[in-house]
CHARMM internal coordinates of N, CA and C (Angstrom, degrees):
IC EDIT
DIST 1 N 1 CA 1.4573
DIST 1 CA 1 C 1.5249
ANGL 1 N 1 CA 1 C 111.42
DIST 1 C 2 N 1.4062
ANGL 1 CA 1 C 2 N 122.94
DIHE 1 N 1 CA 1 C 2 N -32.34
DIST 2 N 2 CA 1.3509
ANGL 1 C 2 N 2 CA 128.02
DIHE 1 CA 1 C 2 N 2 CA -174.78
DIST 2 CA 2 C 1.5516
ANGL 2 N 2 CA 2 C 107.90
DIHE 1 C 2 N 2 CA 2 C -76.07
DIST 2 C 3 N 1.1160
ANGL 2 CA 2 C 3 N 111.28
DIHE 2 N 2 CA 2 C 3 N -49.25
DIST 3 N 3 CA 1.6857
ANGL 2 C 3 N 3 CA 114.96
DIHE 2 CA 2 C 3 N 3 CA 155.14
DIST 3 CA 3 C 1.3678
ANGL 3 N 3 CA 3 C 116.90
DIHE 2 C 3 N 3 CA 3 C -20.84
DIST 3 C 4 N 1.0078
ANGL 3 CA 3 C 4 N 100.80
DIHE 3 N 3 CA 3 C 4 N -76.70
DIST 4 N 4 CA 1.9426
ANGL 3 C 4 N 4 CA 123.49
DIHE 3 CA 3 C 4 N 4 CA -168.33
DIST 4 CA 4 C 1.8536
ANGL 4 N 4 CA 4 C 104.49
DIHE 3 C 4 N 4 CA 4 C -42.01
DIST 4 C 5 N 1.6090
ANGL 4 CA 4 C 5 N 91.83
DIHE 4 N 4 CA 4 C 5 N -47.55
DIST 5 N 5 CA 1.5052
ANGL 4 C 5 N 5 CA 105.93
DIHE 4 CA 4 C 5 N 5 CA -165.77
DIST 5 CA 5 C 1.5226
ANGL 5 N 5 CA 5 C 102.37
DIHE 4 C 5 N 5 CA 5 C -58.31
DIST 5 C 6 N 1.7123
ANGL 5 CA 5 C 6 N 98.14
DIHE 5 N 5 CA 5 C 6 N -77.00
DIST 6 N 6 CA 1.1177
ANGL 5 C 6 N 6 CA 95.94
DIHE 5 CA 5 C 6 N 6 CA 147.43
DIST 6 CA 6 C 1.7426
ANGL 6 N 6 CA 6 C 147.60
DIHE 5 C 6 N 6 CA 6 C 13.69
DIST 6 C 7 N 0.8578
ANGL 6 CA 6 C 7 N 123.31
DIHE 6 N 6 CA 6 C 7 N -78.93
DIST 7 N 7 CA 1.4242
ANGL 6 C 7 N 7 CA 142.68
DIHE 6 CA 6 C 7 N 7 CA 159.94
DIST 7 CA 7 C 1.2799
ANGL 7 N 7 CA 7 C 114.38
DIHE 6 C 7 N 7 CA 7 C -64.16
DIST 7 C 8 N 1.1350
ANGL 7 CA 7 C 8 N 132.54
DIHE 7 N 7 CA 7 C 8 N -42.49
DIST 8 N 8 CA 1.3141
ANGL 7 C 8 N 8 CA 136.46
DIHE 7 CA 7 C 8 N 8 CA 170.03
DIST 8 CA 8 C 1.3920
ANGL 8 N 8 CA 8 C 108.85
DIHE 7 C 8 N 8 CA 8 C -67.17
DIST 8 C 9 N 1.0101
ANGL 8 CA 8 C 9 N 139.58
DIHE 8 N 8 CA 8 C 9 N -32.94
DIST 9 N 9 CA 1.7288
ANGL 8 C 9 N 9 CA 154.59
DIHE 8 CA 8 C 9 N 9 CA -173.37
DIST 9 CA 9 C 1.4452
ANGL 9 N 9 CA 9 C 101.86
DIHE 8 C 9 N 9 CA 9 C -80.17
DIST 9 C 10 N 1.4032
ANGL 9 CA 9 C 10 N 116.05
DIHE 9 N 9 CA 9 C 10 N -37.98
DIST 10 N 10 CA 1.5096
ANGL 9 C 10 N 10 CA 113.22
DIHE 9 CA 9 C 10 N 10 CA -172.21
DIST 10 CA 10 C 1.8216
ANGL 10 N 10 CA 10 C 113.12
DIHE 9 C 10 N 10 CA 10 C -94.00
DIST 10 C 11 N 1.4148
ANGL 10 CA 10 C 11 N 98.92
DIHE 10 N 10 CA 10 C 11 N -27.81
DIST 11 N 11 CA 1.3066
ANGL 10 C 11 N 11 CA 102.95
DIHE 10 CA 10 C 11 N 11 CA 176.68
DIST 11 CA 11 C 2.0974
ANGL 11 N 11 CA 11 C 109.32
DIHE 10 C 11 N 11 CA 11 C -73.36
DIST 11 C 12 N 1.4083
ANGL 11 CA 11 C 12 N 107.97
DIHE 11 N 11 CA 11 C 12 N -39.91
DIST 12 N 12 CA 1.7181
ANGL 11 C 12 N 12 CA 112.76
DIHE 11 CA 11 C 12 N 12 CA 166.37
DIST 12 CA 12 C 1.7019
ANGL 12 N 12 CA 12 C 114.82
DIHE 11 C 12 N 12 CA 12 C -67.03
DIST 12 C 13 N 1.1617
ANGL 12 CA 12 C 13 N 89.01
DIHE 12 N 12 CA 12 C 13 N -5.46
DIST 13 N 13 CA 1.6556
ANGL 12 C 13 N 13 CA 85.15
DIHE 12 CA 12 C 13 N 13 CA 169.12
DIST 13 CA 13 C 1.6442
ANGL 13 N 13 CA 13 C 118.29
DIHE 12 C 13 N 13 CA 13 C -108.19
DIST 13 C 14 N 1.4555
ANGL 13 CA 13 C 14 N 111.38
DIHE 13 N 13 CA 13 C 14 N -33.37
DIST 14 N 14 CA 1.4562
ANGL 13 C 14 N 14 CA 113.05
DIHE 13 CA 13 C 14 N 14 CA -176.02
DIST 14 CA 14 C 1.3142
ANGL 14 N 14 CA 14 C 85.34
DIHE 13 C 14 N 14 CA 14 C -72.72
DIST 14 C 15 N 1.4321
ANGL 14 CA 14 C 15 N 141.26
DIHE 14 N 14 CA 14 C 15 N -34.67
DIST 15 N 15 CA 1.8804
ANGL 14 C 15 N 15 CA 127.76
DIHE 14 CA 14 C 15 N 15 CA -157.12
DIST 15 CA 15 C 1.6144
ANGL 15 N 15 CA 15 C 109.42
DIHE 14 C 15 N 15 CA 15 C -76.83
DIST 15 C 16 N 1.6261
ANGL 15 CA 15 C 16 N 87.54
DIHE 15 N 15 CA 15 C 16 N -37.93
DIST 16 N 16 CA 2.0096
ANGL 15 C 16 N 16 CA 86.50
DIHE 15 CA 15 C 16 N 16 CA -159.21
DIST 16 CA 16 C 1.7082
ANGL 16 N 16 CA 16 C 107.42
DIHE 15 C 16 N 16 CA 16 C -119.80
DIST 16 C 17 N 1.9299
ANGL 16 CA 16 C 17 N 107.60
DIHE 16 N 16 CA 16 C 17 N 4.24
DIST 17 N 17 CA 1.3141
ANGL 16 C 17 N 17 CA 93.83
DIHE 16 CA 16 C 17 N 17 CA 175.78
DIST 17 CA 17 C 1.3345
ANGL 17 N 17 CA 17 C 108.38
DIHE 16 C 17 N 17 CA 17 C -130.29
DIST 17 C 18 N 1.7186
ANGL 17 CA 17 C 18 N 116.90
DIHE 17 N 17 CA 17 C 18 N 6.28
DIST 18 N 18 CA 1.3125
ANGL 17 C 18 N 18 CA 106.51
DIHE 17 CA 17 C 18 N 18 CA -167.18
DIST 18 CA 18 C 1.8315
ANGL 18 N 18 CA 18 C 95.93
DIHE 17 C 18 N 18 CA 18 C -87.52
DIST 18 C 19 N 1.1458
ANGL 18 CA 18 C 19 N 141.00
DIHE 18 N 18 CA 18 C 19 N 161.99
DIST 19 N 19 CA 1.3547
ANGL 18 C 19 N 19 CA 139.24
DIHE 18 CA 18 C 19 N 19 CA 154.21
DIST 19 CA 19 C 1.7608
ANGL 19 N 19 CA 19 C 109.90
DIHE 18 C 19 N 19 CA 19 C -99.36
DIST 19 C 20 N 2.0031
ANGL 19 CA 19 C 20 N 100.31
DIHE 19 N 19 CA 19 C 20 N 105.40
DIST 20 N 20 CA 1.5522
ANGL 19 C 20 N 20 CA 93.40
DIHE 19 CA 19 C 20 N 20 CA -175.26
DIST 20 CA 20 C 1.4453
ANGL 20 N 20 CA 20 C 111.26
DIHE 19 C 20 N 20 CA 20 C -83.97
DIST 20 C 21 N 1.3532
ANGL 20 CA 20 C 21 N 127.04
DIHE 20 N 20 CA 20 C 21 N 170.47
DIST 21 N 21 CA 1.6558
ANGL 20 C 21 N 21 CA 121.35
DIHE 20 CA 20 C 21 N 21 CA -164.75
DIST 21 CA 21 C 1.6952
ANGL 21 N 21 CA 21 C 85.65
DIHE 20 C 21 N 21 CA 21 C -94.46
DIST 21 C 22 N 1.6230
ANGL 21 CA 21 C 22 N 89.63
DIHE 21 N 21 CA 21 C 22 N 175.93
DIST 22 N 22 CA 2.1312
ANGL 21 C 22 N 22 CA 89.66
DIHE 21 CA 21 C 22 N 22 CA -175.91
DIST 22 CA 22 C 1.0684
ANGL 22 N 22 CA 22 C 95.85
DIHE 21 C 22 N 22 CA 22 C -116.26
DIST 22 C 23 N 1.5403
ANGL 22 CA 22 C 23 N 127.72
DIHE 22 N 22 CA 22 C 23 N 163.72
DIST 23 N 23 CA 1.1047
ANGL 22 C 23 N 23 CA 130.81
DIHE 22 CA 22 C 23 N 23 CA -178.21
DIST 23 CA 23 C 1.3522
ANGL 23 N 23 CA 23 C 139.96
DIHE 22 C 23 N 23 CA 23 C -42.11
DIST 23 C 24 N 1.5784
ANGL 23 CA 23 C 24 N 104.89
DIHE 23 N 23 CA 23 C 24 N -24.51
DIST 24 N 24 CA 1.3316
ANGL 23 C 24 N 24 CA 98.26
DIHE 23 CA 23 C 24 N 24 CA -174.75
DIST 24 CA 24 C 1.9613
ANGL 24 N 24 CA 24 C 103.82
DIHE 23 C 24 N 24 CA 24 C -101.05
DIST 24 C 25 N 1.1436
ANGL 24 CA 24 C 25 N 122.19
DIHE 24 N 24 CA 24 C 25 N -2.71
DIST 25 N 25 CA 1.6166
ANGL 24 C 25 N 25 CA 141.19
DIHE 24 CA 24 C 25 N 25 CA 151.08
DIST 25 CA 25 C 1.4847
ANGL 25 N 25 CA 25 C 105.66
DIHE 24 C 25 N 25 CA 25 C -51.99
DIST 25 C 26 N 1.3012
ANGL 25 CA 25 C 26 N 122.94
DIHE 25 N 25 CA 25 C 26 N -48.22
DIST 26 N 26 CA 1.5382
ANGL 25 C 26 N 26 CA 100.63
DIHE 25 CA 25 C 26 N 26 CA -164.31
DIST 26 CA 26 C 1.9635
ANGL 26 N 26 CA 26 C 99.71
DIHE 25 C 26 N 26 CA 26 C -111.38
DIST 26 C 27 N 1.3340
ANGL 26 CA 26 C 27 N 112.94
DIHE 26 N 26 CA 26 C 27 N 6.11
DIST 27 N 27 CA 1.4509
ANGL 26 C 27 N 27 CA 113.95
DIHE 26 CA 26 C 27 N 27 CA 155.43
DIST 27 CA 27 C 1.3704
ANGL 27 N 27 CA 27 C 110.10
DIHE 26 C 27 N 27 CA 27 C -73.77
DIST 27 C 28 N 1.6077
ANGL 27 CA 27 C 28 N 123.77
DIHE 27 N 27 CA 27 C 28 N -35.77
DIST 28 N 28 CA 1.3731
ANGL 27 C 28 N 28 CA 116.22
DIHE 27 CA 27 C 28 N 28 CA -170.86
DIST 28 CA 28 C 1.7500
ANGL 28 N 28 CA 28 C 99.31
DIHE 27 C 28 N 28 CA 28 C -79.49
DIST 28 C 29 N 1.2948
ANGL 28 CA 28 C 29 N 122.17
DIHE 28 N 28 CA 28 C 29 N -55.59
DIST 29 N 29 CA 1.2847
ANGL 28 C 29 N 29 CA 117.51
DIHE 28 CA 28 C 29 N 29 CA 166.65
DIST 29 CA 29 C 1.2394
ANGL 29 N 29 CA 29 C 128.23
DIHE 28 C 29 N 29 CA 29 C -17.42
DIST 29 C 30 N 1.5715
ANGL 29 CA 29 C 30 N 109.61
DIHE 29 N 29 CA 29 C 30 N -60.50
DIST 30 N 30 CA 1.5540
ANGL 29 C 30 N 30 CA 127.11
DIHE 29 CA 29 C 30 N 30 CA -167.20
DIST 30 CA 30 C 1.8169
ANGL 30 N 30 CA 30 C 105.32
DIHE 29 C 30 N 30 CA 30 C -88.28
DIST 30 C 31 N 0.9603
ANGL 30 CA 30 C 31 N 108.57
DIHE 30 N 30 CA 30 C 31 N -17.03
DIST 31 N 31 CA 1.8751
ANGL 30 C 31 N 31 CA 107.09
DIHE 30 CA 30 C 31 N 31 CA 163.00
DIST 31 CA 31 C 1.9626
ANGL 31 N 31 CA 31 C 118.71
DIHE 30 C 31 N 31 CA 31 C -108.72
DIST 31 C 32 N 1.2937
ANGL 31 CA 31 C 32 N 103.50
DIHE 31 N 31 CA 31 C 32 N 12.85
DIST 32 N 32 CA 1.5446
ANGL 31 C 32 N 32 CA 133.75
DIHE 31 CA 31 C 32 N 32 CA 159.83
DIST 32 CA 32 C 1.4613
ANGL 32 N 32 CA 32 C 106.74
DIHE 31 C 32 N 32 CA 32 C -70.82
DIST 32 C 33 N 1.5904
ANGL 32 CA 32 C 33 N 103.77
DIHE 32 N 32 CA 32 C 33 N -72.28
DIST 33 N 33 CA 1.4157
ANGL 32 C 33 N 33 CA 121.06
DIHE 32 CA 32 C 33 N 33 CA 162.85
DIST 33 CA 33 C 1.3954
ANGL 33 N 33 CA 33 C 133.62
DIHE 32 C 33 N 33 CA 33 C -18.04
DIST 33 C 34 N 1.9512
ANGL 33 CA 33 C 34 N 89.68
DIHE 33 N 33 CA 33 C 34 N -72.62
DIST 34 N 34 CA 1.4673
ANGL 33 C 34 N 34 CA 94.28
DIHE 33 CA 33 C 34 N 34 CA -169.64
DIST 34 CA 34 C 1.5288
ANGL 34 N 34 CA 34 C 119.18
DIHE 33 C 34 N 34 CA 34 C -64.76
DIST 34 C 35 N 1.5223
ANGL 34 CA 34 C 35 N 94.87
DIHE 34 N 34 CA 34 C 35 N -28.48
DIST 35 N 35 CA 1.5442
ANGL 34 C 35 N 35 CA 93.47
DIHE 34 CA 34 C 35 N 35 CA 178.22
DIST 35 CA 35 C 1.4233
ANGL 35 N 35 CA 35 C 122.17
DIHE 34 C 35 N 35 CA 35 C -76.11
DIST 35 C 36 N 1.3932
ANGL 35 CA 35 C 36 N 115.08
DIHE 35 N 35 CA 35 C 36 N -34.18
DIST 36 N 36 CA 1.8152
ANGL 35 C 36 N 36 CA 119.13
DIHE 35 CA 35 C 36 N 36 CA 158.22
DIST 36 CA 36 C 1.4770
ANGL 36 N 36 CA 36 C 105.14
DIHE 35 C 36 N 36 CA 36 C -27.45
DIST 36 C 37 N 1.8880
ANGL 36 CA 36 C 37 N 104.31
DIHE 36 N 36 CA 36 C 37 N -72.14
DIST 37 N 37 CA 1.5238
ANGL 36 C 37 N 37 CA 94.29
DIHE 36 CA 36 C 37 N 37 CA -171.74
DIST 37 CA 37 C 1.3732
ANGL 37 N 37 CA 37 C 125.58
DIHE 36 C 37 N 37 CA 37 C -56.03
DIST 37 C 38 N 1.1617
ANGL 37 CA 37 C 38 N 118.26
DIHE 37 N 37 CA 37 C 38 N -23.00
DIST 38 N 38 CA 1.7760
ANGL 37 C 38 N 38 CA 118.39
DIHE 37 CA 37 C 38 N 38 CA -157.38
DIST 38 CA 38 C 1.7219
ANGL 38 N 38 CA 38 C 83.47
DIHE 37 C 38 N 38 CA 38 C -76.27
DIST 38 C 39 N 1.2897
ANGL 38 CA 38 C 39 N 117.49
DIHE 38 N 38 CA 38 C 39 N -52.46
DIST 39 N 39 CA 2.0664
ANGL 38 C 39 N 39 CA 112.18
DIHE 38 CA 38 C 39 N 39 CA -157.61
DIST 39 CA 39 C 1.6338
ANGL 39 N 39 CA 39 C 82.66
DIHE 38 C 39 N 39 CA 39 C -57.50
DIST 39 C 40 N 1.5268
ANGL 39 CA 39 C 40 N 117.51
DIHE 39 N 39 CA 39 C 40 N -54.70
DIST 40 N 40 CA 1.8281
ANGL 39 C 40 N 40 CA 109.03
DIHE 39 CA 39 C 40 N 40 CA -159.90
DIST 40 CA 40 C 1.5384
ANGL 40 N 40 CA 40 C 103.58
DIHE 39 C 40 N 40 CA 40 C -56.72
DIST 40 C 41 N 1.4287
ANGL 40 CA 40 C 41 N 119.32
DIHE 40 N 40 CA 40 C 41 N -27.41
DIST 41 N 41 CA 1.4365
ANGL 40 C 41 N 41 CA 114.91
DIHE 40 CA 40 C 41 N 41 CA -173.09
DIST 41 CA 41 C 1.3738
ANGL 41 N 41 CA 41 C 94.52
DIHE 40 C 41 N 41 CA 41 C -79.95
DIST 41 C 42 N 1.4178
ANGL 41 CA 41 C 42 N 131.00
DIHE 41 N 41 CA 41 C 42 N -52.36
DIST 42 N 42 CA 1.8172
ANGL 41 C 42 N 42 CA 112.25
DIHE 41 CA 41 C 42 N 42 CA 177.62
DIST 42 CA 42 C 1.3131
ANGL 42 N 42 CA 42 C 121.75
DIHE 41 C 42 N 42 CA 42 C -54.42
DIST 42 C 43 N 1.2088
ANGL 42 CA 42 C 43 N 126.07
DIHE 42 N 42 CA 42 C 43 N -39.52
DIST 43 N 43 CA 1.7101
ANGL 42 C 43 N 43 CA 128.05
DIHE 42 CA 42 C 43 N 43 CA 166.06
DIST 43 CA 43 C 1.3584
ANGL 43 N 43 CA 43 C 107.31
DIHE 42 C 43 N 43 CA 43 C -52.62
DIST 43 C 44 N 1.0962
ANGL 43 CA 43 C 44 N 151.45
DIHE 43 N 43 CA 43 C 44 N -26.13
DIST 44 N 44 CA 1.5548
ANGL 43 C 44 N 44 CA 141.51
DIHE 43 CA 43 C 44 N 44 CA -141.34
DIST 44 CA 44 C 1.8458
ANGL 44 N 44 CA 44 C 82.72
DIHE 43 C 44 N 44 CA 44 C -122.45
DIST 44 C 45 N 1.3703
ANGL 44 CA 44 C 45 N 118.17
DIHE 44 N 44 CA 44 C 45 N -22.20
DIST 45 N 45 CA 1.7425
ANGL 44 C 45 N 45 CA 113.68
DIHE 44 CA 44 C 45 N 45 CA -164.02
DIST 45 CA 45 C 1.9397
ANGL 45 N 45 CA 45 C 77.67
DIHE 44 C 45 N 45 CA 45 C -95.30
DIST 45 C 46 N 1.2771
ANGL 45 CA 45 C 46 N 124.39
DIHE 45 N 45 CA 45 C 46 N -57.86
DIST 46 N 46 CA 1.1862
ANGL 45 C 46 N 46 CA 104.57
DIHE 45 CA 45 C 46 N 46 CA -169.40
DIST 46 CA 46 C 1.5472
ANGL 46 N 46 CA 46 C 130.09
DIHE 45 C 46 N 46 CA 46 C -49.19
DIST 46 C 47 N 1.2373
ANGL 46 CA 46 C 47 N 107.19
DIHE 46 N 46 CA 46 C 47 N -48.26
DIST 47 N 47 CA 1.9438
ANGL 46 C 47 N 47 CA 125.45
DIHE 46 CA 46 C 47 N 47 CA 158.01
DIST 47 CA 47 C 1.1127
ANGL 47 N 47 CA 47 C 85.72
DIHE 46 C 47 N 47 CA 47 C -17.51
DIST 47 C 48 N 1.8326
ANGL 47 CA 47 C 48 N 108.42
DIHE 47 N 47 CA 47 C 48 N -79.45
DIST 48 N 48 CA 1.4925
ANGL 47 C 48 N 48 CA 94.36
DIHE 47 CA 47 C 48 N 48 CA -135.14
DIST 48 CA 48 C 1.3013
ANGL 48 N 48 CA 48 C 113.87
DIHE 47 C 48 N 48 CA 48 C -73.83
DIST 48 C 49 N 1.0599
ANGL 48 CA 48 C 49 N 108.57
DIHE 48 N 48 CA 48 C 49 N -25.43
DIST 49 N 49 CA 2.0112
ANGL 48 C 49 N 49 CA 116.30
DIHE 48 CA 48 C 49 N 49 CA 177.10
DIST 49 CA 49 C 1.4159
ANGL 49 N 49 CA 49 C 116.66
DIHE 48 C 49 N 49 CA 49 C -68.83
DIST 49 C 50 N 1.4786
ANGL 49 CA 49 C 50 N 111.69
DIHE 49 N 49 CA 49 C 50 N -3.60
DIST 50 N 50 CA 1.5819
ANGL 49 C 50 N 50 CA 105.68
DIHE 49 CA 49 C 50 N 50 CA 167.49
DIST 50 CA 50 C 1.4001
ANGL 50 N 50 CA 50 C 96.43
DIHE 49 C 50 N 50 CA 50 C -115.46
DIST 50 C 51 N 1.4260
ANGL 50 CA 50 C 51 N 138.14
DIHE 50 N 50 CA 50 C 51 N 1.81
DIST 51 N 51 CA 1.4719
ANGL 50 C 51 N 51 CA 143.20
DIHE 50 CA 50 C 51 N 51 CA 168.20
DIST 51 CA 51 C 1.4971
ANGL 51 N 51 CA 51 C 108.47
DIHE 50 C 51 N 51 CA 51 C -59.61
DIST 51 C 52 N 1.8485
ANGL 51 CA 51 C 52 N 90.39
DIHE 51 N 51 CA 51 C 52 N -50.17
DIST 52 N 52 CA 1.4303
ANGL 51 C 52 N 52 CA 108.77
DIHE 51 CA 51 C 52 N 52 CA -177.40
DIST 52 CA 52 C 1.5158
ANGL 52 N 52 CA 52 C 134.13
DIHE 51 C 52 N 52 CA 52 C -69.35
DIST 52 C 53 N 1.2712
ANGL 52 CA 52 C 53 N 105.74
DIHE 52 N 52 CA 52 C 53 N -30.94
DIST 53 N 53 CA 1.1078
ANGL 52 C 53 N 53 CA 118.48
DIHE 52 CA 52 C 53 N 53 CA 150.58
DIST 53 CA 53 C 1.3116
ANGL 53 N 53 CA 53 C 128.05
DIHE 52 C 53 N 53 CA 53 C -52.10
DIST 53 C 54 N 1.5999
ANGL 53 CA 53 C 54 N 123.87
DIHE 53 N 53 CA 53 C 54 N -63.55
DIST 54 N 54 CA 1.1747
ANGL 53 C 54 N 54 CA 134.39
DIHE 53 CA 53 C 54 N 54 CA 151.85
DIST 54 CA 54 C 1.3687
ANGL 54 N 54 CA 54 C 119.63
DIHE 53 C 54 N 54 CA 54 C -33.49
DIST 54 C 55 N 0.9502
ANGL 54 CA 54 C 55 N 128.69
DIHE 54 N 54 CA 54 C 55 N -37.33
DIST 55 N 55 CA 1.7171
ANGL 54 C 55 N 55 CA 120.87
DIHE 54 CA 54 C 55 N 55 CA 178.96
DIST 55 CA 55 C 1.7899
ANGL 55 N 55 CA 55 C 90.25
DIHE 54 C 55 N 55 CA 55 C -80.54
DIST 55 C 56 N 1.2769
ANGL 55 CA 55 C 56 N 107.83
DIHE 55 N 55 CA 55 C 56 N -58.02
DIST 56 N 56 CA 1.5453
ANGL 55 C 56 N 56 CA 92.77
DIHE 55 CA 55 C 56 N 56 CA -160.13
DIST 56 CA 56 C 1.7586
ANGL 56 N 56 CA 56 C 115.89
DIHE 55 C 56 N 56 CA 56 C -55.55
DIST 56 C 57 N 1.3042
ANGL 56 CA 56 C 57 N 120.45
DIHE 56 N 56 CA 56 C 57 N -31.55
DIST 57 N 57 CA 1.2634
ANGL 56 C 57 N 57 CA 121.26
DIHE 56 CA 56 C 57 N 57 CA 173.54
DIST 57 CA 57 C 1.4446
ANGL 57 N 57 CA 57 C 123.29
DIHE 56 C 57 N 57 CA 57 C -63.24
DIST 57 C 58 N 1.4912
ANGL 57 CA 57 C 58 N 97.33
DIHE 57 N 57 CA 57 C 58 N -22.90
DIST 58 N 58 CA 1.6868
ANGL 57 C 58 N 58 CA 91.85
DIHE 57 CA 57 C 58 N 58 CA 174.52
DIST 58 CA 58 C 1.9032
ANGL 58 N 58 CA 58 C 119.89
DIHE 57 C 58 N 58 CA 58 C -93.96
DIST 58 C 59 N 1.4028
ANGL 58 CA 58 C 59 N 98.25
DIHE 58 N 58 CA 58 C 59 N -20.31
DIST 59 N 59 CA 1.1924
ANGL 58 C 59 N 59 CA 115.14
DIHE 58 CA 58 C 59 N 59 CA 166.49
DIST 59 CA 59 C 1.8057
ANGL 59 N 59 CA 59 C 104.09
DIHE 58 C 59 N 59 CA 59 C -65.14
DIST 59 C 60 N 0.9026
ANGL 59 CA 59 C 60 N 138.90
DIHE 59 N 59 CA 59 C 60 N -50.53
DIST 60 N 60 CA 1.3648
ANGL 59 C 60 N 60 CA 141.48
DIHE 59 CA 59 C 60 N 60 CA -155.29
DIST 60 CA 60 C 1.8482
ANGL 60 N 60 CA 60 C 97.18
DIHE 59 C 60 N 60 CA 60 C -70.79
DIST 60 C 61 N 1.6995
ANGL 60 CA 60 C 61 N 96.68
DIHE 60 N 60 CA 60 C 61 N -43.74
DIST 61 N 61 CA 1.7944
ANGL 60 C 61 N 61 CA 103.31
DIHE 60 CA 60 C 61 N 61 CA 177.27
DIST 61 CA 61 C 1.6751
ANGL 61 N 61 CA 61 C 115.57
DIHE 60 C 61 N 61 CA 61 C -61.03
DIST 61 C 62 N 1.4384
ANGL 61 CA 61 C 62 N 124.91
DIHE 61 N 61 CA 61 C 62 N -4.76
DIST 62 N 62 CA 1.6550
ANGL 61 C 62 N 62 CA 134.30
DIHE 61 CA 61 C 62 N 62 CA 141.52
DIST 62 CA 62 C 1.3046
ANGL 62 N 62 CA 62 C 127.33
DIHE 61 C 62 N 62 CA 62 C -102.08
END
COOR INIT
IC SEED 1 N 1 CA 1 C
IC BUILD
């Protein structure tokens, strides 16, 4: 029975208390995102390509 209630309590709450975003809210969100990841993905490629460098120059000095 606590189940049931349960479920019933969560479903009257996601319908009439959650506030869902509108379409054009979670396009700006979701192209917020992509562009976050792409700069964090160029920072993490630059590191490593001056890491790489760095190892190879010191490797070359043996």
């Amino acid at each position: 029975m606590k189940l049931v209630e349960n479920i019933k309590e969560s479903y009257t709450e996601l319908v009439h208390k959650v506030s869902w975003p509108t379409f054009a809210e979670l396009r700006q969100s979701a192209v917020l995102v992509l562009i976050a990841s792409i700069i964090l993905a160029l920072v993490v490629w630059l590191m490593d390509l001056c890491f790489e460098n760095l190892m190879t120059f010191i490797y070359g000095l043996f």
